[in-house]
C-alpha positions as CSV (number, residue, x, y, z in Angstrom):
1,X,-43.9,14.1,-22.2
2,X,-44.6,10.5,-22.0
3,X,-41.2,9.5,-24.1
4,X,-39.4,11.9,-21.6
5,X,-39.9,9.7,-19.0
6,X,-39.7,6.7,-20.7
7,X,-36.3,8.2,-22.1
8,X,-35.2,8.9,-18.2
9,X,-36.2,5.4,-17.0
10,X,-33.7,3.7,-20.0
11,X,-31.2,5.9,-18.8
12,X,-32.2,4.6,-14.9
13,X,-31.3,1.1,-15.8
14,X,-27.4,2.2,-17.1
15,X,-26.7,4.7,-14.6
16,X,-27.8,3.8,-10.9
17,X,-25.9,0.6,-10.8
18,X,-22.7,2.8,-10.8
19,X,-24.2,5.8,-8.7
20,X,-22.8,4.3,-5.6
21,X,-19.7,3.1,-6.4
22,X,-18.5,6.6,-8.5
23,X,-19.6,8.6,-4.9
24,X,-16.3,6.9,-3.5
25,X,-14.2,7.0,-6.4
26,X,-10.8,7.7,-5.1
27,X,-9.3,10.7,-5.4
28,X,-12.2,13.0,-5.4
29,X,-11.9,16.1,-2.6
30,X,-15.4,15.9,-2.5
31,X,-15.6,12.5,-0.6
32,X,-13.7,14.3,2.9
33,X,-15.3,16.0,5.5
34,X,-14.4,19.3,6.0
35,X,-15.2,18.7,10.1
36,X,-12.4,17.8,12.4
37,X,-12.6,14.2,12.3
38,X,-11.6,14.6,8.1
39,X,-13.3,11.2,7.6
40,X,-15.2,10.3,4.7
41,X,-17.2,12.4,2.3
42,X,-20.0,13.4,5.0
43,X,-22.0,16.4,3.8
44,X,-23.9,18.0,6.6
45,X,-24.6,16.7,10.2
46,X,-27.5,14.1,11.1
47,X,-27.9,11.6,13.2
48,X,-29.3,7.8,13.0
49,X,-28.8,4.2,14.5
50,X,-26.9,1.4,13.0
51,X,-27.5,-2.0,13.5
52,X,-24.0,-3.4,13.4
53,X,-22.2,-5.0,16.1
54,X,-19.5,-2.4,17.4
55,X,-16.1,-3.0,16.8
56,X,-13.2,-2.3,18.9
57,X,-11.0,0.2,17.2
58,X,-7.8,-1.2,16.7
59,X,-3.8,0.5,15.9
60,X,-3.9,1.6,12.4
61,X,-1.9,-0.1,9.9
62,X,-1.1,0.5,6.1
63,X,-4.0,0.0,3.4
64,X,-2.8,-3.4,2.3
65,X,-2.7,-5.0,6.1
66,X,-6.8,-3.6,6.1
67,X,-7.3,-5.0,2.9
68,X,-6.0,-8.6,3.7
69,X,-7.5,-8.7,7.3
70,X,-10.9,-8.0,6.6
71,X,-11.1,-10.1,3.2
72,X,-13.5,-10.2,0.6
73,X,-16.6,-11.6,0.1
74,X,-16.3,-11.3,-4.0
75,X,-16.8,-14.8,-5.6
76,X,-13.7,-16.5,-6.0
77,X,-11.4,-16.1,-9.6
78,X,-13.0,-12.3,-10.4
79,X,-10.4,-10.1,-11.9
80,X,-10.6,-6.8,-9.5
81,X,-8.8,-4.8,-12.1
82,X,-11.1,-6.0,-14.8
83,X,-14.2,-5.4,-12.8
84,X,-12.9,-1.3,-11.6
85,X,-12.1,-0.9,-15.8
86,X,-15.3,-1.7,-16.5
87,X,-16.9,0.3,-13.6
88,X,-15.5,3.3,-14.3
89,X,-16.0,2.7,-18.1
90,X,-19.6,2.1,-17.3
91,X,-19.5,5.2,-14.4
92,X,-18.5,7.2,-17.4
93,X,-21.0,6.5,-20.3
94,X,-24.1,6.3,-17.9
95,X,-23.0,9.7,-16.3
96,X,-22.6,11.7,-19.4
97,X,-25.8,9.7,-20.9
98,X,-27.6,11.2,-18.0
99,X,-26.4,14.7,-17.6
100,X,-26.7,14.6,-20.8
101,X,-29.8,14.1,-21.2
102,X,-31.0,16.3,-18.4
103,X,-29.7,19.4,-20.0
104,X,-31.4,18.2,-23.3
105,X,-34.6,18.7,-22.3
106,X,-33.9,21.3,-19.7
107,X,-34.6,21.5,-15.7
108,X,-38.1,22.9,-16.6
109,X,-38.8,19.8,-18.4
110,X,-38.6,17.5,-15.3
111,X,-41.5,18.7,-13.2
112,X,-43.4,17.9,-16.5
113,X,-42.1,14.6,-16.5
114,X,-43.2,13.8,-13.1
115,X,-46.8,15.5,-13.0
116,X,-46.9,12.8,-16.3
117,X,-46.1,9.8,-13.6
118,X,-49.1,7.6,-13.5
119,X,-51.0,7.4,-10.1
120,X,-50.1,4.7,-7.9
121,X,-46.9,4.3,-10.4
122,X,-44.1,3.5,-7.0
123,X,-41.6,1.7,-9.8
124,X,-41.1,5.0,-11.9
125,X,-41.1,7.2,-9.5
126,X,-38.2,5.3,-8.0
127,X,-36.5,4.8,-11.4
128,X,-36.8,8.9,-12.4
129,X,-35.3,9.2,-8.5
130,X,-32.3,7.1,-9.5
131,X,-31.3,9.4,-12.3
132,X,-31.6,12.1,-10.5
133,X,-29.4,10.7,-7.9
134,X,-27.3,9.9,-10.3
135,X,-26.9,13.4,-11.6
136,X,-26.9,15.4,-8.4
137,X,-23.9,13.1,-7.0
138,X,-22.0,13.0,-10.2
139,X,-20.2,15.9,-12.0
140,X,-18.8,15.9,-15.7
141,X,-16.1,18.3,-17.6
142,X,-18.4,18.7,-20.7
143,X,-21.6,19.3,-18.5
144,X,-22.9,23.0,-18.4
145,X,-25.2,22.3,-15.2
146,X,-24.2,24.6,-12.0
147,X,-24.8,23.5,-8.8
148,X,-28.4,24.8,-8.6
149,X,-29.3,21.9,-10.9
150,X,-27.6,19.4,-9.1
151,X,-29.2,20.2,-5.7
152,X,-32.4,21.0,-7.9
153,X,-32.1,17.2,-8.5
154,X,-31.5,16.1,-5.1
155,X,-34.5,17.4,-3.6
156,X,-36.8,15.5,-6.2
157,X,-34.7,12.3,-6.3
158,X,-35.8,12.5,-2.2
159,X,-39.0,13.0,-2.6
160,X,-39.2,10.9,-5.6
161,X,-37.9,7.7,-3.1
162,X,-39.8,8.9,-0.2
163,X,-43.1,8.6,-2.3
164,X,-41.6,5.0,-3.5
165,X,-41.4,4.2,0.5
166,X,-45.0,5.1,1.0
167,X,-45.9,2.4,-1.9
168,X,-43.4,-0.5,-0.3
169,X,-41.5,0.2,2.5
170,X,-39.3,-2.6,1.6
171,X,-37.8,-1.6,-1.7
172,X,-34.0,-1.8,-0.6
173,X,-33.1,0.7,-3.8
174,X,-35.5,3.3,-2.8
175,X,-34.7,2.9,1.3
176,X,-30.5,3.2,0.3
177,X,-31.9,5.9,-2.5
178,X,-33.6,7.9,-0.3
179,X,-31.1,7.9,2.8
180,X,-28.3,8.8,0.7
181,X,-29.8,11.4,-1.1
182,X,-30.8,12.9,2.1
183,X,-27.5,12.7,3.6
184,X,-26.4,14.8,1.1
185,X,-29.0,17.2,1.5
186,X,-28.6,17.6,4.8
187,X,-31.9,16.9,5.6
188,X,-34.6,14.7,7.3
189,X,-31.4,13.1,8.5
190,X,-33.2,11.0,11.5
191,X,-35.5,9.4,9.0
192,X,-32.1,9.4,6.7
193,X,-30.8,6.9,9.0
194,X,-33.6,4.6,9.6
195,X,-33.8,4.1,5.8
196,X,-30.7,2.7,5.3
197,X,-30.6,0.9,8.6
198,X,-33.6,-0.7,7.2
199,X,-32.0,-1.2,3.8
200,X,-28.8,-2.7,5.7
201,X,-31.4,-4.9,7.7
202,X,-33.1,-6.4,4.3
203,X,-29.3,-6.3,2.4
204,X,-26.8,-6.2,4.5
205,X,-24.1,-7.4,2.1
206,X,-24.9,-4.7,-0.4
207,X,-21.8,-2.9,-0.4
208,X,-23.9,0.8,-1.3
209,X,-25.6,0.6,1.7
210,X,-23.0,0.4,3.7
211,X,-20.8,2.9,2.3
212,X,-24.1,5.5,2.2
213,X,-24.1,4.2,6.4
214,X,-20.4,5.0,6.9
215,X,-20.9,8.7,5.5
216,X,-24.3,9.3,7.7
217,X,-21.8,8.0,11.0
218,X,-19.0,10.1,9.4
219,X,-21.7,13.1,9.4
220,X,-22.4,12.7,13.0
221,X,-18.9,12.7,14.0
222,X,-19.0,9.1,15.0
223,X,-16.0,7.6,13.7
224,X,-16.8,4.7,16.6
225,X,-19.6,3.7,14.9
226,X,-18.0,3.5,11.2
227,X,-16.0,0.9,11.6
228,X,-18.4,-1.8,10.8
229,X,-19.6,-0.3,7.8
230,X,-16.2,0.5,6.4
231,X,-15.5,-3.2,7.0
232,X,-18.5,-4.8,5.6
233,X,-17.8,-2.0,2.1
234,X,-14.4,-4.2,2.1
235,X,-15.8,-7.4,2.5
236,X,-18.5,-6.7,0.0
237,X,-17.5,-4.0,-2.5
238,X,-17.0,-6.0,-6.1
239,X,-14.6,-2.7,-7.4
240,X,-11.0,-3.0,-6.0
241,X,-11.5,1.2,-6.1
242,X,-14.5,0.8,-3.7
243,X,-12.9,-1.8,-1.3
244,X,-9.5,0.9,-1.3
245,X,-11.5,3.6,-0.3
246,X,-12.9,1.6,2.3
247,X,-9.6,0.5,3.4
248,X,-7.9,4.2,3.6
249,X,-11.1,5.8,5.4
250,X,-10.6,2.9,8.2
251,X,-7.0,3.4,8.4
252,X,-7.8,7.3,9.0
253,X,-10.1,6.5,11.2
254,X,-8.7,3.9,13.4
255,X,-5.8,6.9,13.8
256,X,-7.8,9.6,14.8
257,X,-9.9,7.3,17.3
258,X,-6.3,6.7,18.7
259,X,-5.5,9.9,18.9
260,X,-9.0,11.1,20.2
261,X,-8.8,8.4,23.2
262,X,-4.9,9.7,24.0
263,X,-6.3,13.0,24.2
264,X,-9.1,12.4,26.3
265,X,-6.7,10.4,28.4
266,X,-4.6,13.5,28.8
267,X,-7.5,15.4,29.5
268,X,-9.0,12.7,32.2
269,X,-5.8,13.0,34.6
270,X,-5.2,16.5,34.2
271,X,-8.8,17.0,35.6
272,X,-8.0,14.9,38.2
273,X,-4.6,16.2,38.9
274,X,-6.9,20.2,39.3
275,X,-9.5,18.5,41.4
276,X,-6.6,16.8,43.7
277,X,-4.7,20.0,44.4
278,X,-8.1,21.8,44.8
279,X,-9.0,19.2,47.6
280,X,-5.2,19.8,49.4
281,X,-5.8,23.4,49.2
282,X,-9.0,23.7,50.7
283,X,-8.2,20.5,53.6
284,X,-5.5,23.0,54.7
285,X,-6.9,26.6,54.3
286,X,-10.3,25.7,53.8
287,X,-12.9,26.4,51.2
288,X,-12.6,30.3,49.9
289,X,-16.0,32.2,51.3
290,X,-18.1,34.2,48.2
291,X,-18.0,37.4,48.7
C-alpha cells in the first residue's frame, strides 16, 4: 500500500502543474455554462468575495484588441507557441499517466492508500489531492472510468485539501486546490470562495487562481465581478491557449453585460412610463376603491 502512494505522489509532481491550464483548454463544451449568462465553464451555483478592484465593463471588441490591451506579464522573448506545444504535450502524458494509473489499481484501492497516509502527513495528503483533481477534471479517449469515478475523485481530492488547510492555512496549492474542486462539486461553495480569495491574496499573479475565481463569479451569475480575473488570467497565463480563453470569455462577457444593462434600461423607463400613466389616471378619476 505504501508504494501506492508513493506511486500517486510521482505522478502528483507531473500532472498538477497542467491541471489548471487543461480545465480551459479551448474548445472543450464542458468549460460553458449552461445558465443564461453562457460564460465560462461554471458548474453549479455558489457564492464568494473577490478581492479585486472592479472594473468598468467596457464595448466588446474582437479577441486580438483583448489580448493587446491587457498585455502580458510573461517574461520577455518566451515563444507562446512553444510553451502551449509543450503544455498540451505535458497535459497529455501526465493525464493518461494518471488515469492510468487510477484504473490500475482500482477505485477500491484509493481509500487504502489514504487510511496508509501518515498522521500529521499535510504534504501528501495535498499531493494524493492533486491527482485526484487532476483526474476528476480531466477526461481521456482510452480511459474506461465513468463519471462515478471522476466525481468519486472530486469529493476526496476536497477533503484531501481541506485536511491540508487544517495543517497550514497558507499552502496556496491546497487553498486554489481545494476551491476549485469544490466549485466543481458544487459544494461548500462560501468556503469555496474564501479559499481562493485567500490563495489570490498570497499569489495573485498565479494565473490558476484566477481562472478557478473567474468560474466561481461565472457560477454566481456575476459576470460584473469576472472581469478582473479574466484580465489578470491574460496578464498572467504563460500558455497562449490559456490567455485566448481568457480573452474570448471577456469578450462574451463584456457583450452580455451590455446587453444586460440595455435591457434593464428598457425595463427602467417602461416602469416608469406604467407608474406615470397610473398617477394621471388616478389625479383625474381617482384611486379605484377594493371591493
Amino acid at each position: 500500500m505504501r508504494v501506492l502512494v508513493l506511486l500517486l505522489v510521482t505522478l502528483a509532481g507531473l500532472a498538477a502543474p497542467v491541471a489548471a491550464r487543461a480545465q480551459v483548454a479551448p474548445g472543450s463544451g464542458s468549460h460553458r455554462s449552461p445558465g443564461p449568462a453562457g460564460l465560462g465553464w461554471a458548474v453549479g451555483s455558489g457564492v464568494g468575495s473577490g478581492v479585486a478592484p472592479a472594473a468598468d465593463p467596457e464595448a466588446p471588441g474582437s479577441v486580438e484588441d483583448v489580448l493587446d490591451g491587457v498585455g502580458s506579464a510573461v517574461v520577455a522573448g518566451v515563444d507562446d507557441g512553444a510553451v502551449l506545444l509543450s503544455a498540451v504535450v505535458a497535459a497529455v502524458v501526465s493525464v493518461v499517466a494518471v488515469l492510468g494509473a487510477l484504473e490500475a489499481v482500482g477505485s477500491d484501492a484509493v481509500p487504502g492508500a489514504e487510511a496508509a497516509l501518515p498522521p500529521g502527513d499535510w504534504e501528501l495528503r495535498r499531493e494524493l489531492a492533486s491527482v485526484l483533481l487532476t483526474s476528476g477534471m480531466e477526461s481521456s479517449p482510452v480511459s474506461s472510468r465513468k463519471s462515478a469515478d471522476t466525481k468519486r475523485d472530486l469529493v476526496r481530492a476536497h477533503k484531501w485539501f481541506a485536511e491540508a488547510i487544517n495543517h497550514n492555512n497558507r499552502d496556496v496549492e491546497a487553498l486554489w486546490g481545494y476551491g476549485t474542486a469544490a466549485t466543481l462539486l458544487g459544494k461548500d461553495l462560501d468556503l469555496a470562495g474564501q479559499a481562493l480569495v485567500a490563495a489570490y491574496k498570497l499569489a495573485p499573479s498565479n494565473s490558476e487562481i484566477s481562472v478557478s475565481l473567474a468560474n466561481l463569479k461565472s457560477n454566481q451569475q456575476k459576470p460584473d465581478e469576472m472581469i478582473p480575473y479574466l484580465e489578470d488570467t491574460i496578464r498572467y497565463a504563460t500558455d497562449l491557449g490559456t490567455r485566448r480563453w481568457a480573452a474570448e470569455t471577456l469578450v462574451e462577457v463584456r457583450a452580455f453585460i451590455v446587453q444586460r444593462d440595455k435591457e434593464l434600461e428598457e425595463n427602467r423607463k417602461q416602469r416608469e412610463e406604467s407608474e406615470k400613466m397610473l398617477a394621471e389616471y388616478e389625479k383625474m378619476y381617482g384611486k379605484s376603491k377594493k371591493k
